[in-house]
C-alpha positions in Angstrom: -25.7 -57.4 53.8 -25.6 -60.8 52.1 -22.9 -62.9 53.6 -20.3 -65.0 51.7 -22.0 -68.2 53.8 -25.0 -67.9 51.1 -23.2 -67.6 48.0 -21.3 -70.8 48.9 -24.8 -73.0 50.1 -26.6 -72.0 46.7 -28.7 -69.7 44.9 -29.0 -66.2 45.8 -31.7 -63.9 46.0 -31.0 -60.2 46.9 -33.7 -57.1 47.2 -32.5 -53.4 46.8 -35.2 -51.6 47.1 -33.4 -47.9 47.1 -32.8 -48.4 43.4 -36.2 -50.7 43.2 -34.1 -53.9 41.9 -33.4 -57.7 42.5 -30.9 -59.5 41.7 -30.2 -63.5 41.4 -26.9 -65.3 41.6 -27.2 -68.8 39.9 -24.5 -70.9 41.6 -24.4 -73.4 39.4 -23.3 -71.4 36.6 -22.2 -68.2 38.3 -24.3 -66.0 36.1 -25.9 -63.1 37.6 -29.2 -61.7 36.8 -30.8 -58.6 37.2 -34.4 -57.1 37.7 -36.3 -54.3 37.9 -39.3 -54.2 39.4 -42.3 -55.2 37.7 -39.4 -55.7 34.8 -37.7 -58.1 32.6 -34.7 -60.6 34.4 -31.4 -59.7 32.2 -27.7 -61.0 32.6 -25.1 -58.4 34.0 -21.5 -58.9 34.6 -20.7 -60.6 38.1 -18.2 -57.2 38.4 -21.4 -54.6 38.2 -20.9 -51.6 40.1 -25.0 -51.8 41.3 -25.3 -55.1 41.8 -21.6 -55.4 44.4 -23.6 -52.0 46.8 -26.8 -54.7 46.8 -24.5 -57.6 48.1 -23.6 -54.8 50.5 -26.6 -53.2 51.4 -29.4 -55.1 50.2 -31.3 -58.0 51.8 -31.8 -61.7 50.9 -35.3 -62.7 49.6 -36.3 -66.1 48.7 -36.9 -66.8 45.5 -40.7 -66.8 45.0 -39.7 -62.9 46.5 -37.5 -62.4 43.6 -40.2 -63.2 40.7 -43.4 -61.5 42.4 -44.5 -58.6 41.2 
């Protein structure tokens, strides 16, 4: 689970790897991102259904995690 704590201190990197997707929370803007791996980074709504269960039960990667691949 990512806590609250890391949302507030900066960017955020999550891994889910049950649906085989990352996610990245730009706090400067509050724009969410998502990607697939090996995929494309797109925007999604801050409200997506996926990306709250990955806040949930994903992990936080850094963000050289997030783009490898």
């Amino acid at each position: 689970m990512v806590t609250i704590k890391a949302f507030i201190e900066g960017d955020v990197y999550i891994d889910y790897p049950y649906e085989d997707v990352k996610f990245r929370f730009e706090k400067e803007t509050g724009k969410v991102y998502k990607r697939r791996y090996g995929g494309v980074e797109m925007e999604i709504p801050g409200n997506s259904k996926l990306y709250y269960e990955a806040r949930r039960g994903g992990c936080a990667i850094t963000r050289e995690e997030y783009f490898r691949d």
